[in-house]
C-alpha positions in Angstrom: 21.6 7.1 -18.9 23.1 4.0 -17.7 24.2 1.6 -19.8 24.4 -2.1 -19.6 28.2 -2.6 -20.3 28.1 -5.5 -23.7 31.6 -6.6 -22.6 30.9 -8.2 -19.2 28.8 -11.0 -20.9 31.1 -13.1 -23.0 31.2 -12.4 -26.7 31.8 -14.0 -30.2 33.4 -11.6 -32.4 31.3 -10.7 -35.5 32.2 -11.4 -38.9 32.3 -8.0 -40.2 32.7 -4.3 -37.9 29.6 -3.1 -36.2 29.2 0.5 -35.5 26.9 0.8 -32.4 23.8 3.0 -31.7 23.7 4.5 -28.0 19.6 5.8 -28.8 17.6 8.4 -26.5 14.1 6.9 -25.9 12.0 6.4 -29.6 9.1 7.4 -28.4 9.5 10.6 -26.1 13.3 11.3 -27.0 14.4 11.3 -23.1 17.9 9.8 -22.5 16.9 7.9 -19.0 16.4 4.4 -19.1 16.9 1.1 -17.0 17.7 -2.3 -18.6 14.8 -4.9 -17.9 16.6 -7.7 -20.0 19.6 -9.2 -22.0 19.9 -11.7 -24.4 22.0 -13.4 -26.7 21.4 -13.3 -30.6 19.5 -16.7 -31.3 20.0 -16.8 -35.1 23.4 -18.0 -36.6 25.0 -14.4 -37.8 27.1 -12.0 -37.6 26.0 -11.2 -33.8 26.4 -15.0 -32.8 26.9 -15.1 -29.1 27.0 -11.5 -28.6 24.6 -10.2 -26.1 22.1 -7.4 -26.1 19.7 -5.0 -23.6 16.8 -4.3 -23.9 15.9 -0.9 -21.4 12.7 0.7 -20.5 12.3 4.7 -20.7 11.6 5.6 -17.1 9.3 8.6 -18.5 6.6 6.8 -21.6 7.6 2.9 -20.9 8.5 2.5 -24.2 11.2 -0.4 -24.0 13.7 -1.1 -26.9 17.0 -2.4 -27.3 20.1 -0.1 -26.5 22.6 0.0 -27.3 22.3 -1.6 -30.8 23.8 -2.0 -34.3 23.5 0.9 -35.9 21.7 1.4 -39.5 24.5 0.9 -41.7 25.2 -2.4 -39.3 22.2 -4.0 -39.0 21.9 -6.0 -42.0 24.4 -8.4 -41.1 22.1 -9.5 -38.4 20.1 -11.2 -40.8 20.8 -14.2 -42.0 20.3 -15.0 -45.8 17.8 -17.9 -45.1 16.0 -15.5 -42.7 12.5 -16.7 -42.6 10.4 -13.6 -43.8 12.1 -13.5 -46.8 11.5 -16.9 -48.7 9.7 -16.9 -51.5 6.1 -18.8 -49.8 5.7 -22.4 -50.6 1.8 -22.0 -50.6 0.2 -19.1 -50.9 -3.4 -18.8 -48.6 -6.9 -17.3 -49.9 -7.6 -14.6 -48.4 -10.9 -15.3 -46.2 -13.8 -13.4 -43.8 -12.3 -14.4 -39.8 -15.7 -16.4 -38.3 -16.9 -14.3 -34.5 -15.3 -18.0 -33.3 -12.1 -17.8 -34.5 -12.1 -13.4 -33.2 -13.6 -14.7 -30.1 -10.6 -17.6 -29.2 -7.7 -14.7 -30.6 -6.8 -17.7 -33.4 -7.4 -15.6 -36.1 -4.7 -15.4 -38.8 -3.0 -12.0 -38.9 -3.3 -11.6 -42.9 -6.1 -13.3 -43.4 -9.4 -12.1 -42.9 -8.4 -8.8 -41.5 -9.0 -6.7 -44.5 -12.2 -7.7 -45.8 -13.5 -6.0 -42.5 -11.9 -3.0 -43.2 -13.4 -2.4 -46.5 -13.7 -3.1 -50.4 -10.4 -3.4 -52.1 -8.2 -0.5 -52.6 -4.7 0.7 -53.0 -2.6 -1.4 -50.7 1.0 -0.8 -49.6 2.8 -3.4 -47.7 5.5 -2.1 -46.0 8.4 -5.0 -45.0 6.4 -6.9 -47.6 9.4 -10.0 -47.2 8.8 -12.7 -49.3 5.6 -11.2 -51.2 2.8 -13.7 -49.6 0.2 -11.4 -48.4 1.0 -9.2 -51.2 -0.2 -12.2 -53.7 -2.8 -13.0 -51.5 -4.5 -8.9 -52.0 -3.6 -9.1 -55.1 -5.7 -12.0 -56.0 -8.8 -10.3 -53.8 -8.4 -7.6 -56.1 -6.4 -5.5 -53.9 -3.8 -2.5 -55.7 -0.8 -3.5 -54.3 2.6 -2.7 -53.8 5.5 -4.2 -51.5 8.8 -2.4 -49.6 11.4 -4.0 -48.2 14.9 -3.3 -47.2 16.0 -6.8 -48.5 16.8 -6.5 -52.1 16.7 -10.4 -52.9 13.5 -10.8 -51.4 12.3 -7.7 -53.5 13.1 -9.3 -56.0 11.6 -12.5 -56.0 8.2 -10.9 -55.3 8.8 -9.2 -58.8 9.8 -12.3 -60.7 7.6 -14.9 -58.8 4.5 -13.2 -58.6 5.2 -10.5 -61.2 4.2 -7.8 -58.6 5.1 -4.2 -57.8 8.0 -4.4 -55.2 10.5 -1.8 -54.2 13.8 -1.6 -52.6 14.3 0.4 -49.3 12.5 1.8 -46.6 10.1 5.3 -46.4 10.4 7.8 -47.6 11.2 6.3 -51.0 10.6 8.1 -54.0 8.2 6.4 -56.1 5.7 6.4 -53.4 3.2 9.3 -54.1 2.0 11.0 -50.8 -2.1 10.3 -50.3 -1.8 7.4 -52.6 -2.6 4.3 -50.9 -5.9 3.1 -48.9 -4.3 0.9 -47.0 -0.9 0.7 -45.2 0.0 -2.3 -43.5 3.3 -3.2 -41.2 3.2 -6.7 -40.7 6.0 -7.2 -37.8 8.1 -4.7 -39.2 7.5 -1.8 -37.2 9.5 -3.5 -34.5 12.9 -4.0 -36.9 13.1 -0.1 -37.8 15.6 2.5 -35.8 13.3 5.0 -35.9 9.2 4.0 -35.8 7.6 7.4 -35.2 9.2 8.8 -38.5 8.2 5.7 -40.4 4.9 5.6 -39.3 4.4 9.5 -39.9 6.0 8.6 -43.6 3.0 6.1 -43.9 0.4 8.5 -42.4 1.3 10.8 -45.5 1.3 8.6 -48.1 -2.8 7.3 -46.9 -5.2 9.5 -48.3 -7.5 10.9 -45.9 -9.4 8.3 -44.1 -6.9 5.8 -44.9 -6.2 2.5 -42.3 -2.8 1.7 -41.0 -2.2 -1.8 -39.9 0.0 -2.9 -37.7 1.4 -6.2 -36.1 3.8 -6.8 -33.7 5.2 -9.0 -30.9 3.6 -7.8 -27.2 6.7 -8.0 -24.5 4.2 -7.3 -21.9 3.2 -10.6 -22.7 2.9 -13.5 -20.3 5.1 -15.6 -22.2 8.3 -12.7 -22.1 7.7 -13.2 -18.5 8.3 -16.9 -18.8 10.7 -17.2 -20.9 13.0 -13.7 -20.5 15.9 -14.1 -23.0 14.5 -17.2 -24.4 11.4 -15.8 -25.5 10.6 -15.9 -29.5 9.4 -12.2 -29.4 12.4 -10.9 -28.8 15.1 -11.8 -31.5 17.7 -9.7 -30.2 19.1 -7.3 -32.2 16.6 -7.6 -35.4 14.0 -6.4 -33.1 15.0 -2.9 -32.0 11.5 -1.8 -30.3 9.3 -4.0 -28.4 6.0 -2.5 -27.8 3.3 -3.3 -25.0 -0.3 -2.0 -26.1 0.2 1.1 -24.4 3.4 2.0 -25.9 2.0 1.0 -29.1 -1.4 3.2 -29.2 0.9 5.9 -27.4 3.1 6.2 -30.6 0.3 5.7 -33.1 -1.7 8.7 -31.7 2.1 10.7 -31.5 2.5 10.2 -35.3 -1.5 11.9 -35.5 -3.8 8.6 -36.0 -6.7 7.7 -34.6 -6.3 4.3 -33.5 -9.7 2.1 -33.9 -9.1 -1.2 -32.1 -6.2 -2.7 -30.8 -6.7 -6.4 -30.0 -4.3 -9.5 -29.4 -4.0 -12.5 -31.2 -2.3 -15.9 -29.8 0.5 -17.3 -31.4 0.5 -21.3 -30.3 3.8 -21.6 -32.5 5.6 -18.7 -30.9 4.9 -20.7 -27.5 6.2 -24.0 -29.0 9.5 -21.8 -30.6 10.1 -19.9 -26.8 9.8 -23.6 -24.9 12.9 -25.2 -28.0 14.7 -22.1 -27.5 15.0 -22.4 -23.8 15.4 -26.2 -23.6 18.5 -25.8 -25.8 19.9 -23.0 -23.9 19.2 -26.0 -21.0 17.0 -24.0 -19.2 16.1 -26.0 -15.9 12.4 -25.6 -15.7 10.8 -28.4 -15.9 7.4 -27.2 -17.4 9.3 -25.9 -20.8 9.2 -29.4 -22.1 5.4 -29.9 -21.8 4.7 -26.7 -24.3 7.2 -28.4 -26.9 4.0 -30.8 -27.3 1.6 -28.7 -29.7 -1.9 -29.6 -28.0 -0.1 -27.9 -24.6 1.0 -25.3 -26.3 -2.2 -24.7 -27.9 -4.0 -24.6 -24.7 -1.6 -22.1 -23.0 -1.5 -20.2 -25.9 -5.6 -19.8 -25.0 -5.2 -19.4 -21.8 -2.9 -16.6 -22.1 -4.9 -15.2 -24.8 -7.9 -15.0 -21.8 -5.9 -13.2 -19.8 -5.4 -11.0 -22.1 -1.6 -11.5 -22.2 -1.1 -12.7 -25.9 2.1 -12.7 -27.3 1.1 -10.8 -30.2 -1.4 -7.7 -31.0 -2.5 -5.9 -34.1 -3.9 -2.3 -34.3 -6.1 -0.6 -37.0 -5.5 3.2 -37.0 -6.8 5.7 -39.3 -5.5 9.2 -40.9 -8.5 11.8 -40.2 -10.7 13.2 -42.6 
């Protein structure tokens, strides 16, 4: 496979040694892939100005980022204010979406999902960050527990809201296999090396007839098309695959769910975010300004949720009977 050389971009020198991955495909494990984009870190760490690709696999589609900082490396990629992680300053009740707000794609992700899905259960939250959704179950009446790979963040959920939380990543050890309901991967699937193993270690921990959530940015979104290297989705190297629908369904049913809807939901924010992003990179296009105003963004974001080109999507799978 050819790959894009890092070194003919100019780079910053990170703070601390990386140790690079050169990955076969995810999905299908081929080794033959063309880069469709490259983009600099946007978020002040140790990869700050270092530029990264982003390949397709020539034989599923699947598109993630190669080469990239491998597991033992990655964590300096995050900063320490890194926004999933703070503790929340509010904390939202969990509510019913209306058919309006499933009908426009405004719907919050975690809200409103899982009183659709069924009565409360045992819940695992896997990348649970700083515990929000977690406290939001919990006070439906939800069983829950939270993972996550960032210690400090683990540990405020335990202190703040004085819930289960543990440290790491699956398999972990004080997760019982068939004990959970509920499995939900709220943009975290994207941040893993390996997804296919970590959602077949999630398909063994539901018990049978158990739902798998999951949320995740859509690059075959009109907005990546906009804004290429500028667009929020992205966020080069934290996000190491970037899924379409296709490639998303495609590796749920490889890891053995069934998956029962897979819609899109627009993200007016992640519009406004892709337009600042590309105005300070000075970006000569004069219609980036106009979605920095939120009723323009708002109205794109709609438009593009028509098309059916959203730049986000969530799936509901299930582990057979």
């Amino acid at each position: 496979m050819m790959l894009p050389r890092l070194t003919e971009r100019p780079l910053a020198a990170p703070a601390e040694p990386v140790a690079w991955d050169e990955t076969e495909c995810p999905l299908c494990g081929r080794n033959d892939a063309a880069c469709v984009q490259e983009a600099q870190d946007p978020t002040p760490t140790a990869g700050e100005g270092l530029w990264f690709a982003v390949v397709e696999c020539r034989h599923c589609s699947l598109r993630y980022t190669n080469p990239r900082p491998d597991a033992a490396s990655i964590g300096a990629f995050y900063p320490s204010d890194y926004k999933p992680h703070r503790r929340p300053r509010k904390i939202q009740l969990a509510r019913a979406t209306s058919w309006l707000g499933r009908f426009s794609g405004r719907s919050p992700e975690r809200r409103g999902l899982l009183p659709w899905i069924g009565p409360p259960g045992r819940l695992l939250d896997f990348g649970c960050g700083g515990g929000s959704f977690l406290k939001r179950m919990a006070d439906q009446g939800w069983q829950v527990t939270g993972l996550d790979a960032a210690v400090g963040a683990v540990q405020d959920v335990q202190e703040s809201f004085g819930l289960k939380a543990l440290a790491g990543t699956l398999p972990h050890d004080d997760l019982e296999p068939g004990s959970f309901d509920v499995v939900t991967m709220w943009h975290s699937l994207e941040h893993v090396h390996d997804p296919l193993a970590i959602l077949g270690e999630a398909y063994q921990l539901l018990a049978p007839g158990g739902k798998l959530i999951v949320a995740c940015p859509n690059i075959e979104s009109t907005s990546f098309r906009w804004f290429g290297p500028a667009w929020f989705g992205l966020d080069l190297p934290r996000h190491l695959t970037h899924f379409t629908p296709k490639t998303l369904r495609d590796a749920l049913e490889s890891a053995g769910y069934a998956v029962e809807s897979l819609r899109l939901i627009r993200q007016n924010d992640w519009l406004r975010s892709s337009a600042k992003l590309a105005v300070r990179r000075q970006s000569d296009a004069i219609w980036h300004r106009p979605l920095l105003w939120k009723p323009v963004a708002k109205l794109v974001a709609w438009l593009t949720y028509v098309w059916g080109q959203s730049d986000c999507m969530i799936a509901v799978a299930q582990r057979p009977l």
